[in-house]
C-alpha positions in Angstrom: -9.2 1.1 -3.5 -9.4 -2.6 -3.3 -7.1 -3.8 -6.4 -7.3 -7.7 -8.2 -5.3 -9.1 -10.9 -6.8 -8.4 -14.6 -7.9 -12.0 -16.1 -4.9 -12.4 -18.0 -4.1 -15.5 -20.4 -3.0 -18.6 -19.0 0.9 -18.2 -19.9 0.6 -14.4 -18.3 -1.1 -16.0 -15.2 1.3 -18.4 -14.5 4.3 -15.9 -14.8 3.9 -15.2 -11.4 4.2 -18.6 -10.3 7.3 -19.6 -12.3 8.3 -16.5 -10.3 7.6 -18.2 -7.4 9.2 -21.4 -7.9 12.3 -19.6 -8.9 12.8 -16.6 -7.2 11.4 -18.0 -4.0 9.0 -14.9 -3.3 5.2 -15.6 -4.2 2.2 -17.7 -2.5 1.3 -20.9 -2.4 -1.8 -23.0 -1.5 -3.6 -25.8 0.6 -7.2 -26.9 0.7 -5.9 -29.9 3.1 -5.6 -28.5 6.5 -5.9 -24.4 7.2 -2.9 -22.6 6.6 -2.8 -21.5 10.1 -2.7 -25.3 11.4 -0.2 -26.0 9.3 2.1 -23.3 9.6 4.5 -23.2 12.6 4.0 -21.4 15.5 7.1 -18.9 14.2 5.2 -17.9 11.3 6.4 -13.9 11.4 4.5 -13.2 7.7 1.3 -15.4 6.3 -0.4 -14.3 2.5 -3.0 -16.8 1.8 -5.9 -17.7 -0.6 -7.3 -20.6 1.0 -9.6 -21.6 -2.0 -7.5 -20.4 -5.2 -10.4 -21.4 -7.4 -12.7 -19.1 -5.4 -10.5 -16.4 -5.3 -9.3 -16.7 -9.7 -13.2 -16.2 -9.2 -13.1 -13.2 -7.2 -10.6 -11.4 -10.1 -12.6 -12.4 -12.9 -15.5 -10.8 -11.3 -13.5 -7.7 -10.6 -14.4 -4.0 -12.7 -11.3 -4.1 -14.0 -10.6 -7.7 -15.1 -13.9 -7.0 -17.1 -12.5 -3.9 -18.6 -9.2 -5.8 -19.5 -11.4 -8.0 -21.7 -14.1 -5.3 -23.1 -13.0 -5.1 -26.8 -12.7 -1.2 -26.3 -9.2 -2.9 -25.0 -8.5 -5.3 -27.9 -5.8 -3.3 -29.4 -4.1 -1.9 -26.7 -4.5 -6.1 -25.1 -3.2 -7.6 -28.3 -0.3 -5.3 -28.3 0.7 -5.8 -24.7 0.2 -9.5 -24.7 2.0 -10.1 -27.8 4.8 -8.3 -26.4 4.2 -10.4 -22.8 4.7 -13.9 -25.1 7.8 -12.8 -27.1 9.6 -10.9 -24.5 8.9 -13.1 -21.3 6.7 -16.7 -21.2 8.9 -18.0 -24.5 12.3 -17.0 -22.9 11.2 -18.2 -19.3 9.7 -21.8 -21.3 13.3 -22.3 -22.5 15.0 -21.2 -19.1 12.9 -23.5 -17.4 11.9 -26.1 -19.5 8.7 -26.3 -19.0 5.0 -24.8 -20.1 3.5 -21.8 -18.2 -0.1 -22.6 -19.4 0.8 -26.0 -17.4 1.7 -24.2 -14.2 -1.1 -21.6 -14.7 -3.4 -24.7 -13.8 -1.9 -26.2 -10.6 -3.5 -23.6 -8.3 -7.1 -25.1 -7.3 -7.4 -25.5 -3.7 -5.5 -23.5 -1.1 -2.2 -21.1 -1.8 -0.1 -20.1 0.7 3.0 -18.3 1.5 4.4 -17.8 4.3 7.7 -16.2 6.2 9.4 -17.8 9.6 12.0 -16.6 12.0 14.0 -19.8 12.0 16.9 -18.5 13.0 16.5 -14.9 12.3 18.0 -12.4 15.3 17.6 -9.0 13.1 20.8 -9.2 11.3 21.9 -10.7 7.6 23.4 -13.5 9.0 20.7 -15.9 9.9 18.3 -15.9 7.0 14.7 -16.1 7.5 12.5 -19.1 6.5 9.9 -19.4 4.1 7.7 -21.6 3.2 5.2 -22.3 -0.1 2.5 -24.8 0.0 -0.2 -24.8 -3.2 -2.3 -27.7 -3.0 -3.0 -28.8 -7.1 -6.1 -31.0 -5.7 -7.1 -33.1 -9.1 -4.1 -31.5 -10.7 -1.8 -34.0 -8.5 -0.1 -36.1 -11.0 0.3 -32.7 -13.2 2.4 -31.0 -10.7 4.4 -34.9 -9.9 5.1 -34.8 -13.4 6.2 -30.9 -13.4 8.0 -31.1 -10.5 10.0 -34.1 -12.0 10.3 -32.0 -15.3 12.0 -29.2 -12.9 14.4 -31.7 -11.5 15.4 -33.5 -14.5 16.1 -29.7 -15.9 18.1 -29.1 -12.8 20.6 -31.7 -13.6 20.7 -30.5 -16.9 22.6 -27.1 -15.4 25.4 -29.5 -14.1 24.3 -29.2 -10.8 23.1 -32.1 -9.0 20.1 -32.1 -6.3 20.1 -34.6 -3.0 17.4 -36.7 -2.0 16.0 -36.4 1.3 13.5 -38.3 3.2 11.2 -36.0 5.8 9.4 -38.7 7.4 9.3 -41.4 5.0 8.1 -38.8 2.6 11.1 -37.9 -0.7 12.3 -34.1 -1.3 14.4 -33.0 -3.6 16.8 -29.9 -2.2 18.5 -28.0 -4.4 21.4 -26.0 -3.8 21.2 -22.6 -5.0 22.9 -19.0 -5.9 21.7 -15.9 -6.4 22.8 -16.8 -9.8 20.4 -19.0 -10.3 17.4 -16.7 -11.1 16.6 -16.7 -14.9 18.1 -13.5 -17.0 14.3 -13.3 -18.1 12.8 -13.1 -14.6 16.0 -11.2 -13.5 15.6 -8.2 -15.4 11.9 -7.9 -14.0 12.7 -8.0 -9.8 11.8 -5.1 -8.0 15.4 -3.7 -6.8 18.1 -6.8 -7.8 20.6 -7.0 -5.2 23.9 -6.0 -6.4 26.1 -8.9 -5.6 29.8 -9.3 -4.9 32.2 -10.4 -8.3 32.5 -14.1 -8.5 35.2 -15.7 -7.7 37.3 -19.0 -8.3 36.1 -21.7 -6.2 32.4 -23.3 -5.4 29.9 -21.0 -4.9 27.0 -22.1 -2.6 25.6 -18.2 -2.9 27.2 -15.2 -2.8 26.0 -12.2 -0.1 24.8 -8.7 -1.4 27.0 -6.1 -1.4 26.8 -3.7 1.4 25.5 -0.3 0.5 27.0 2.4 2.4 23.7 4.4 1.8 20.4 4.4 4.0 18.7 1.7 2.6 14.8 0.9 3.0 14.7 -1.7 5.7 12.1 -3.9 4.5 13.4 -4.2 0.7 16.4 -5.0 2.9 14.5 -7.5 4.5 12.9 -9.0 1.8 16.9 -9.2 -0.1 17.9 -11.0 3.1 15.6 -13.7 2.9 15.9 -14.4 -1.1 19.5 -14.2 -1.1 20.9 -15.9 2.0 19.1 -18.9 1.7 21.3 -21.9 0.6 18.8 -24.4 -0.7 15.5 -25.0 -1.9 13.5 -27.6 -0.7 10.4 -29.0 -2.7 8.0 -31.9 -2.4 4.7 -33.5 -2.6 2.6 -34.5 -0.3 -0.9 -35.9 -1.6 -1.9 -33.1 -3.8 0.1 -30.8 -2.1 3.2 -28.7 -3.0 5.6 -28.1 -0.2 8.3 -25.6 -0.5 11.1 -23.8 1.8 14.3 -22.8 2.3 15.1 -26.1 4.9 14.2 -29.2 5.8 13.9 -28.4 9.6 11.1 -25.9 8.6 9.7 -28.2 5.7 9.4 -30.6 8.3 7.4 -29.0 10.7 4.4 -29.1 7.6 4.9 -32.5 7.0 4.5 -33.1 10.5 0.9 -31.7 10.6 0.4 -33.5 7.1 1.2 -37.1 8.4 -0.5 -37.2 11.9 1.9 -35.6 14.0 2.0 -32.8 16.7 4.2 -29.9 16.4 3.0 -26.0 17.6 1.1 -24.1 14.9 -0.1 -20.4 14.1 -3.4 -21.8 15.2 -2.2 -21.7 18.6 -0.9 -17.7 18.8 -3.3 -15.4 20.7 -2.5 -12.4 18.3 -3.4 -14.6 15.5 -6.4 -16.3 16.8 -8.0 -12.4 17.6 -7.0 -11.7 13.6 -8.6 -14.9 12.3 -12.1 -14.5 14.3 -12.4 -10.8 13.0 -11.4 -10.7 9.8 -10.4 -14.3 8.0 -13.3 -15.9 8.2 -14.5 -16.3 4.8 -12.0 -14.2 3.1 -10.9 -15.4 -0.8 -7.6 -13.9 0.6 -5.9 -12.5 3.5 -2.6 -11.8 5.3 -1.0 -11.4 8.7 2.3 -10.0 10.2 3.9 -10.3 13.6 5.1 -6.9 13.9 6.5 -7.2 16.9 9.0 -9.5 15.9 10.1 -7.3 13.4 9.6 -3.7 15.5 11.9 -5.6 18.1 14.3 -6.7 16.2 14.5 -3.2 14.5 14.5 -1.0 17.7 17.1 -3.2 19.2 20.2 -1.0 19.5 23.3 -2.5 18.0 25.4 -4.7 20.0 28.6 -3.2 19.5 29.5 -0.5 21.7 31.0 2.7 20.3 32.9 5.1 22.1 30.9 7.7 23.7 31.9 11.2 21.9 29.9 14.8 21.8 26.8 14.8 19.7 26.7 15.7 16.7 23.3 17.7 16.0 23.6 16.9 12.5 23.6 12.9 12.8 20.8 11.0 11.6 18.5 9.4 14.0 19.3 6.4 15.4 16.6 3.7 14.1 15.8 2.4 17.7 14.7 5.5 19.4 12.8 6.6 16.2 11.0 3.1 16.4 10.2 4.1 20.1 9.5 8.3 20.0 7.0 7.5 17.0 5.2 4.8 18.8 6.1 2.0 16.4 7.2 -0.2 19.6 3.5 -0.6 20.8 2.6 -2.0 17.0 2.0 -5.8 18.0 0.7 -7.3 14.6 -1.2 -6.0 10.9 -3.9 -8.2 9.5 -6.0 -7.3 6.4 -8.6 -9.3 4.8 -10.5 -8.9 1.0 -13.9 -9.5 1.2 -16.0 -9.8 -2.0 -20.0 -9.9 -2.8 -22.5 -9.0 -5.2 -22.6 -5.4 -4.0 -18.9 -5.0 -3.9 -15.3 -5.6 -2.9 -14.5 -4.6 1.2 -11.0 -4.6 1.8 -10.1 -4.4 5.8 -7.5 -3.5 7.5 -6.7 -4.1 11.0 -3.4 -2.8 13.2 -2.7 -3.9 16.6 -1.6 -1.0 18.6 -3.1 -1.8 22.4 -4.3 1.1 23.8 -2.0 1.2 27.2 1.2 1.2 24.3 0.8 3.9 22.5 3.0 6.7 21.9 3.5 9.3 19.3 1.6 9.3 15.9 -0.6 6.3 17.4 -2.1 8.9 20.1 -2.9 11.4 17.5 -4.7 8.5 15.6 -6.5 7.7 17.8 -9.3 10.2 17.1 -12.7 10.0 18.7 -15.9 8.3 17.0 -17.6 11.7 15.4 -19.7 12.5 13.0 -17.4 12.5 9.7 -19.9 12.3 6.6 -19.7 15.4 4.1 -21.6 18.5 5.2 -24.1 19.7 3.5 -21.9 22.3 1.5 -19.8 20.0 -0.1 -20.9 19.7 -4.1 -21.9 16.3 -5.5 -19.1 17.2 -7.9 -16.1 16.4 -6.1 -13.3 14.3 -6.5 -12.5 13.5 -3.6 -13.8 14.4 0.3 -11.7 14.0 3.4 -13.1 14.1 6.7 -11.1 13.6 10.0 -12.4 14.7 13.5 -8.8 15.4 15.2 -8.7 17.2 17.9 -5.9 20.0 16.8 -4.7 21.1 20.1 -4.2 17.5 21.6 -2.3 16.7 18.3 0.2 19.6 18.7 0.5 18.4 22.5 1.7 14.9 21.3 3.7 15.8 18.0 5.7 18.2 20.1 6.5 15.6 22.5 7.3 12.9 19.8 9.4 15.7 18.2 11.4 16.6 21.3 11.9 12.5 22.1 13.5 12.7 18.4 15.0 15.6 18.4 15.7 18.4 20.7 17.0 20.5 17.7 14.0 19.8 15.5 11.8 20.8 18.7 14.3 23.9 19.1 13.9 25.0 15.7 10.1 24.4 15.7 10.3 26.9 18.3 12.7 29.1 16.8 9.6 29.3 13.8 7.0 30.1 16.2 9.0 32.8 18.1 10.6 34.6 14.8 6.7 35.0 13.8 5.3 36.1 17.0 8.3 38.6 17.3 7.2 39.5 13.9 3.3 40.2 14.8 4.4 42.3 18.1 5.7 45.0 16.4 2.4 45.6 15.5 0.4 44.3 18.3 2.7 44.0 21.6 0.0 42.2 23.3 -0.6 39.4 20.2 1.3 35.7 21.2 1.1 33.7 18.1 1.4 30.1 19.6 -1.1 30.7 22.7 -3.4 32.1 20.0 -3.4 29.7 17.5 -3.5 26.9 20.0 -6.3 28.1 21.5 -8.3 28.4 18.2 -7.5 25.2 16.9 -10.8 23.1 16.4 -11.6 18.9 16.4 -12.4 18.9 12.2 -10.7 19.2 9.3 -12.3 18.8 6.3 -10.7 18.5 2.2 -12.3 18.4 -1.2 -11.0 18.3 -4.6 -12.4 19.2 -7.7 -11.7 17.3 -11.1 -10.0 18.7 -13.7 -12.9 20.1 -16.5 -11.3 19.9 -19.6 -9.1 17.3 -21.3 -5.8 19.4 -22.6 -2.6 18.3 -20.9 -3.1 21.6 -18.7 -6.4 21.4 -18.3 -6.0 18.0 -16.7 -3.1 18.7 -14.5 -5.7 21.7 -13.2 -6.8 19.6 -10.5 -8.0 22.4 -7.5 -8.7 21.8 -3.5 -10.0 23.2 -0.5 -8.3 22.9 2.7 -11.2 23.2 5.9 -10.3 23.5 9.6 -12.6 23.9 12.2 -12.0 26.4 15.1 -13.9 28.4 18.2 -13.3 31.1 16.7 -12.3 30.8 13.1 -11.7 34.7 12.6 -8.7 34.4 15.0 -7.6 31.6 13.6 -7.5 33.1 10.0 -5.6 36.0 11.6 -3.0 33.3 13.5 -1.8 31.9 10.1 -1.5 35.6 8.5 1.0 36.1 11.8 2.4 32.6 11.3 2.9 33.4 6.9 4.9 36.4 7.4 7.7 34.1 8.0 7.6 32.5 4.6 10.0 34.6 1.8 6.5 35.9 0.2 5.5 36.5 3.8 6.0 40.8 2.6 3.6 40.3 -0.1 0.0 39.1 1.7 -2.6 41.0 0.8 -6.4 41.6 2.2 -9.4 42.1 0.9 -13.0 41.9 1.4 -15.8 39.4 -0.3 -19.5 38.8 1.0 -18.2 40.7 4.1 -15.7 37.9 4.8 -12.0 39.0 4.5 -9.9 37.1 2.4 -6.1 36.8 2.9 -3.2 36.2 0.2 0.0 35.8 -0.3 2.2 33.7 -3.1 2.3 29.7 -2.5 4.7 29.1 0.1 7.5 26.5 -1.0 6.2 23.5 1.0 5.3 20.2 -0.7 1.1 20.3 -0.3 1.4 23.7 -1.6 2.8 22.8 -5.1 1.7 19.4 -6.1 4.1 17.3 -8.4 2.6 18.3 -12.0 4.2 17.4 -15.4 3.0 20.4 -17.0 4.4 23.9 -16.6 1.6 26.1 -14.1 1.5 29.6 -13.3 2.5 30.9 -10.2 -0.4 30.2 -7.9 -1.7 31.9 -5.0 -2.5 30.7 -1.2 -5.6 32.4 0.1 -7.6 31.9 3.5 -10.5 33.0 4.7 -13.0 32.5 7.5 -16.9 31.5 7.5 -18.8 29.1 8.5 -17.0 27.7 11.5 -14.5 26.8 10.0 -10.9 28.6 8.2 -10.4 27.9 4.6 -7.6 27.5 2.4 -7.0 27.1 -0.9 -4.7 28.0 -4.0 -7.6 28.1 -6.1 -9.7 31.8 -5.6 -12.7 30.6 -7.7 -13.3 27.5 -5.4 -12.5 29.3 -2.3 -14.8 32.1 -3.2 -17.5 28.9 -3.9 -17.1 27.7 -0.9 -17.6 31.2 1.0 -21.0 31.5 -1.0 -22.0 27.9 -0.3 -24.8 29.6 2.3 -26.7 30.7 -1.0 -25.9 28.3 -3.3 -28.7 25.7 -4.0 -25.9 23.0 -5.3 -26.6 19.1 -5.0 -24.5 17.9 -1.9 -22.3 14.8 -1.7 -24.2 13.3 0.8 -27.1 12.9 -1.7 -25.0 10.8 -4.2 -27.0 7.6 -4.9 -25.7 4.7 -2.6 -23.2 6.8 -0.6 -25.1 6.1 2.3 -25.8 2.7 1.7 -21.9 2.1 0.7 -20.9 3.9 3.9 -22.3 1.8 6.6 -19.6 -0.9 4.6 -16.8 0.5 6.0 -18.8 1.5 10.0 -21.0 4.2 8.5 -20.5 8.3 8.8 -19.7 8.1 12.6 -16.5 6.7 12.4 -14.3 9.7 12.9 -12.7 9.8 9.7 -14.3 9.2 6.5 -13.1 9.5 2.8 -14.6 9.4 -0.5 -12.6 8.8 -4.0 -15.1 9.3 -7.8 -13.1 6.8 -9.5 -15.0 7.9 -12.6 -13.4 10.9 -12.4 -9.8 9.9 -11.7 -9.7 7.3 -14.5 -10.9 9.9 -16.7 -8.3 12.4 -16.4 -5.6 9.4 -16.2 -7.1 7.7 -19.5 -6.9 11.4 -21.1 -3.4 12.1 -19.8 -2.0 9.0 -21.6 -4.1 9.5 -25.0 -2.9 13.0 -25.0 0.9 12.0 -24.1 1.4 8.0 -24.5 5.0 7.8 -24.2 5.0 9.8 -20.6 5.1 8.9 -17.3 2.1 6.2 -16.5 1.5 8.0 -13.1 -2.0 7.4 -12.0 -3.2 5.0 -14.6 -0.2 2.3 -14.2 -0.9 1.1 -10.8 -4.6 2.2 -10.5 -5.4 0.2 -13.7 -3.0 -2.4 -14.6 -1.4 -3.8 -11.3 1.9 -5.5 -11.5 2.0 -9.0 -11.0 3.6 -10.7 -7.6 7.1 -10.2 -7.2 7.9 -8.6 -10.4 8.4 -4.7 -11.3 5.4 -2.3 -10.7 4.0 -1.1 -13.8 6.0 2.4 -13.6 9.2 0.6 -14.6 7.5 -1.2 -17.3 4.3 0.0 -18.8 5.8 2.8 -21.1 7.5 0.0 -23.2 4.6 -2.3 -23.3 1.2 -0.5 -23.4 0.9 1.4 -26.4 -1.6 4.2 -24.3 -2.3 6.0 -27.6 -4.4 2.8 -28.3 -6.7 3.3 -25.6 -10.6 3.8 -26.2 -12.4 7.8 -25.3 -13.0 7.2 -21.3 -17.1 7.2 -22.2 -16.5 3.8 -23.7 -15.9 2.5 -20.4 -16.4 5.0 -17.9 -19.6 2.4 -16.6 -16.6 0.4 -15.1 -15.7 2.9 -13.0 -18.1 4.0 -9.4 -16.7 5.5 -6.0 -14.7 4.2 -2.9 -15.2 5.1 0.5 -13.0 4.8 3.1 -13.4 5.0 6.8 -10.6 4.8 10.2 -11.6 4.1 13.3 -10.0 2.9 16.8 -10.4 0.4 20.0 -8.8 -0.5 22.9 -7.0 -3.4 20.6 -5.9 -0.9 17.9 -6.9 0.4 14.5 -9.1 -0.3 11.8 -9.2 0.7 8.3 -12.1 -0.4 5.6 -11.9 0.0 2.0 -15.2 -0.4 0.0 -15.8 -0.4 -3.7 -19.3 -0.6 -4.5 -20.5 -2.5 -7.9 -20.8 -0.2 -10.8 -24.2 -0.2 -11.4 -23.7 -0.9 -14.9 -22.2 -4.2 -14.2 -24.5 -5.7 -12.1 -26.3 -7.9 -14.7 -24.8 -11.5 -14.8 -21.0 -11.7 -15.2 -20.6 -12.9 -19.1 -18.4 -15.8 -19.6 -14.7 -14.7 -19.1 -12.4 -14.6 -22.3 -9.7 -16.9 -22.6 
C-alpha cells in the first residue's frame, strides 16, 4: 500500500528536517541540475523528490492526509498535536535556536539525499559519505539567514566551526560527536547506538560499542555512517543547500554547480536503465547499488582462522548465505511513486539478471499466468493471493539452496520426510510419501481471507483463511499431507469424515507460525482441516469457510472479479496475467483496526499505527510512540470515514533484467470531487 506523510502543521513538518540537519539522516533537494548529474558517480544510495513543492502536493492529495484533517479527527488531532508542540518543536526551538515553521518552508524545488562509498571497504572503519542538497529556490536568503543562525548557535556550544573555501565558494565544517544530537531528537532515533563512556581528553566522536550479539546489518550500516563521521559540512550555493560529511565529497557537487567536470550517477549504466523505466516523472523516487553492498557483505573476512572440525551447531557464515540464497546476483533496487487523478502507483524494480540467479530468485521467477481471482472467490474477502509457482520446480531449488546452506538442515529435512513415509508403510508398504507428493504438486496456489464480522475484541481478532493448492490429482495430494501430518504431536488425533461426497481431513493445529497467527486475545484451540475439490487441496482452520468453499459449485455468491474497478485498477499494476496477483479491502482492514483501538486504546497500535499514521523520516515508527500520544479512544465509528478507505492491488512479475513489483491504490470514489483547500 503506497503510504504519504499526513498534512501535518508547519512546526510538525519541519521536524523531520531539523532531524536532518542534525542527525545527518534525511533528504534534501535541488531543482538546479538533476540529482543524478549532480551526484557522483559513487553514489551507492539516492532518495529524491525532485520538485518538493509538487510532491508536499502529492501528500496533501493523499486519502489519508484528507482523513488527518476531516474534523471526525479534530479531537484525537488536537490532542496529538498539542502533545507534538510541548513535548518536541518547543524543546528542539531552544536546542537549536531557531524556528521550525521557518525550516518547514525552505523545501521548494528539489530534495535530495544521497549515500557514497568514499572510502567505505565493508568495515566500520572508513565511514560512508553522504550528502544533502535542498534547493530553497525564492526561499534563498531565508535559508542564508538560517544557516547563519545555525552557525552563530554553534559557537554558542563553545565549539568553534572552520571556514573553508570549495572553489571560491565559503563552507562552514563543523566538527561533531555523537554527542551532539539534541536530548529531544535523541530520545526519538530508531535504535541509539550505545556508545563507549567518555573520557578525559578531546573528543572528535566516540565509536559505538561493539555488540557481541547478531546484529541487523543494515541498522548497522546505517550507525556506521551517522556515527563515524567527523564533521559536517554545509553551504550555499545560489539557492541551494549543500550538505556532507567532507569536503572531498562536497566538492564533487560544487564542481557540477560551477561549470566543472567530474563523473556523475548520470553516467552509470545500472542507473541510466532505472531512470528511463521508472523516474521519469516521479514526485519521488529512490535507487541502490546493491552490489556494492551484496559484495562487500559476502566478502569473507580477511583474517584467517585456524581450520578446526565443524561444528553443526554454528551459525551460517554471512558470505555463503549471501551466495546459496542468490543475493550475490542482486545488482541494484529502484522504486518510483507515481501519482494521478485515479490513484497512487507505487513500483518496484529489482535487478537480478537472469544468467545470476540462484536460490529464492529462481523460485521467483514464476511464469506470466493467469492470476486474477476465480470465479469462486466471494466479493467479500479481505484479502486474495494468487501465485502461479510451479510446486515441484520450487522444491527442486529450495532443496538445493538448503543443502548449499546446510547439509544438516537438508539432512534433517530428510530425516522429516523419511520418519513420515516410514510412518505411512506400515499401512501401505507400497506408499512413498516424497515421490507422491512431489508428483502431485501443481503450478497455483491460491489464499483468501475473510474479515472479522463483528466488532468485540474477539470478534475482531476472528479473522479466518483459506489456504488453495493446485494439483494433478488433488485427491492424492490431500492424502500426501495426511501421511506427511502424522508426524506432528496431534499427528494420532486426525480424523475423517465425509461432506458433499468430498472427504474432509482433521487434526489439531500444528505448532507452526502460519498455523497460529499472533492474536492479542485468548482463542480456542483451533482445528487444521483439508480437503479436495475442485482441482485444487484446501486448507483451512476455519470448518465453516472451508465447508463454503467445497459448496462454492452451488453457491450463486458475487465473485471478486466483479468488484467495481478491479479490473480497471488491475491493468495498473500489468493486469491479471502477471503471474502473481494480490488484492488488499482496505475498508475492511481499517475497520477492524479503528474498532480494535476504540475497544482497547491503551493496547498495542498493531495495524492502525503504521497503516494510518506513518512515522516521520528518521525518527521512531509509530509502535514505539503512538500509545503515549494518540488518545485512540478519541477516534470517530469507522462509518464516519470509511469513504477514505478503497482497495490495493498488487501484482509481481519477472524479465531477463530482474523483478518487478506494482502497488496500486485506486482513488476512493468518494473523494474524487475537487480536493478542498488543505487545513493549516
Amino acid at each position: 500500500m503506497v503510504r504519504v506523510l499526513p498534512d501535518l502543521p508547519k512546526s510538525l513538518q519541519c521536524g523531520a528536517l531539523a532531524a536532518c540537519l542534525v542527525t545527518l539522516t534525511p533528504p534534501a533537494g535541488a531543482a538546479v541540475p538533476a540529482p543524478e548529474q549532480l551526484l557522483p558517480d559513487d553514489t551507492l544510495i539516492v532518495l529524491t523528490a525532485p520538485d518538493f513543492s509538487r510532491f508536499r502536493q502529492v501528500c496533501q492529495r493523499s486519502p489519508k492526509s484528507r482523513l488527518w484533517n476531516d474534523p471526525a479527527l479534530k479531537p484525537l488531532r488536537d490532542k496529538f498535536l498539542l502533545r507534538w508542540r510541548e513535548e518536541v518543536a518547543k524543546p528542539l526551538e531552544r536546542d537549536l535556536n531557531l524556528s521550525l515553521d521557518s525550516c518547514a518552508s525552505l523545501p521548494q524545488g528539489q530534495v535530495t539525499f544521497a549515500v557514497t562509498r568514499n572510502a567505505w571497504q565493508g568495515g566500520d572503519d572508513q565511514p560512508l559519505g553522504f550528502l544533502l542538497l535542498l534547493d530553497a529556490r525564492d526561499k534563498a536568503d531565508l535559508l542564508r539567514t538560517n544557516l547563519a543562525g545555525f552557525r552563530k548557535h554553534w559557537l554558542t556550544t563553545g565549539k568553534s566551526p572552520r571556514t573553508e573555501k570549495i572553489r571560491d565558494l565559503e563552507f562552514s565544517v563543523f566538527p561533531i560527536t555523537s554527542n551532539d544530537v539534541p536530548k529531544t531528537l535523541a530520545k526519538f532515533l530508531w535504535r541509539p547506538p550505545v556508545f563507549a563512556p567518555v573520557t578525559s581528553g578531546p573528543q572528535i566522536t566516540q565509536a559505538p560499542v561493539k555488540s557481541s550479539g547478531n546484529e541487523d546489518m543494515l541498522l548497522d550500516m546505517l550507525t556506521v555512517l551517522l556515527t563515524a563521521s567527523k564533521e559536517l559540512v554545509i553551504g550555499q550555493v545560489g539557492t541551494l543547500l549543500v550538505a556532507g560529511n567532507s569536503t572531498k565529497g562536497v566538492e564533487k557537487v560544487v564542481i557540477r554547480l560551477t561549470g566543472g567536470s567530474v563523473p556523475t550517477l548520470s553516467e552509470i549504466p545500472a542507473y541510466q536503465a532505472s531512470g528511463q523505466t521508472l523516474f521519469r516523472d516521479a514526485p519521488f523516487y529512490g535507487w541502490v547499488n546493491l552490489k556494492v553492498f551484496v559484495d562487500a557483505l559476502g566478502r569473507p573476512p580477511s583474517e584467517s582462522k585456524p581450520s578446526e572440525p565443524a561444528d553443526p551447531l554454528e551459525p551460517i557464515k554471512r558470505e555463503k548465505f549471501i551466495h546459496a540464497t542468490g543475493l550475490a546476483g542482486c545488482k541494484t533496487l529502484a522504486f518510483s511513486l507515481q501519482d494521478s487523478n485515479e490513484g497512487s502507483l507505487l513500483q518496484v524494480v529489482l535487478g537480478v539478471p537472469e544468467a545470476d540467479r540462484q536460490g529464492i530468485f529462481q523460485v521467483l521467477a514464476s511464469a506470466a499466468k493467469e492470476a486474477g481471482p476465480p470465479p469462486f472467490v466471494p466479493a467479500d474477502v479481505a484479502q486474495f493471493f494468487r501465485w502461479r509457482l510451479d510446486g515441484s520446480k520450487a522444491w527442486a531449488t529450495l532443496e538445493k539452496m538448503i543443502s548449499d546452506l546446510s547439509s544438516q538442515a537438508l539432512s534433517a529435512l530428510s530425516l522429516i520426510l523419511d520418519t513420515a513415509s516410514a510412518r505411512a508403510k506400515l499401512d501401505d508398504p507400497g506408499f512413498d510419501l516424497k515421490k507422491t507428493l512431489l508428483a502431485n504438486l501443481g503450478n497455483d496456489i491460491i489464499s483468501y481471507e475473510r474479515a472479522p464480522r463483528g466488532n468485540t475484541p474477539a470478534e475482531l481478532q476472528a479473522t479466518s483463511s483459506v489456504l488453495l493448492m493446485n494439483s494433478p490429482n488433488p485427491d492424492q495430494l490431500a492424502v500426501a499431507l495426511r501421511r506427511l501430518f502424522v508426524i506432528f504431536p496431534q499427528g494420532d488425533m486426525l480424523t475423517e469424515r465425509e461432506f458433499l461426497g468430498r472427504k474432509i481431513y482433521s487434526l489439531p493445529t500444528p505448532p507452526l507460525p502460519f498455523f497460529a497467527p499472533n492474536r492479542t486475545h485468548a482463542t480456542p484451540p483451533r482445528t487444521l482441516s483439508w480437503a479436495a475439490s475442485g482441482g485444487y487441496v484446501a486448507l483451512s482452520t476455519d470448518t465453516p469457510l472451508l465447508e463454503e468453499y467445497l459448496r462454492s459449485g452451488q453457491a450463486q455468491t458475487k465473485a471478486l472479479r466483479e468488484t467495481p474497478g478491479l479490473i480497471d485498477a488491475a491493468q495498473k499494476v500489468g493486469g491479471l496475467g502477471t503471474g502473481l496477483f494480490g488484492y488488499d479491502n482496505l475498508a475492511d482492514a481499517m475497520r477492524v483496526a479503528f474498532e480494535t483501538a476504540r475497544n482497547a486504546p491503551g493496547a498495542s497500535t498493531n495495524g492502525i499505527g503504521p497503516s494510518l499514521f506513518p512515522g516521520l523520516p528518521g525518527i521512531t515508527g509509530p509502535e514505539e510512540t503512538l500509545n503515549g500520544w494518540m488518545d485512540f479512544s478519541l477516534l470517530p465509528a469507522f462509518n464516519k470515514v470509511a469513504h477514505y478507505f478503497s482497495f490495493t492491488l498488487y501484482a509481481a512479475s519477472a524479465n531477463v533484467d530482474g523483478f518487478t513489483l506494482k502497488v496500486f491504490a485506486p482513488q476512493p470514489p468518494a473523494l474524487r470531487s475537487p480536493l478542498p483547500p488543505p487545513t493549516q
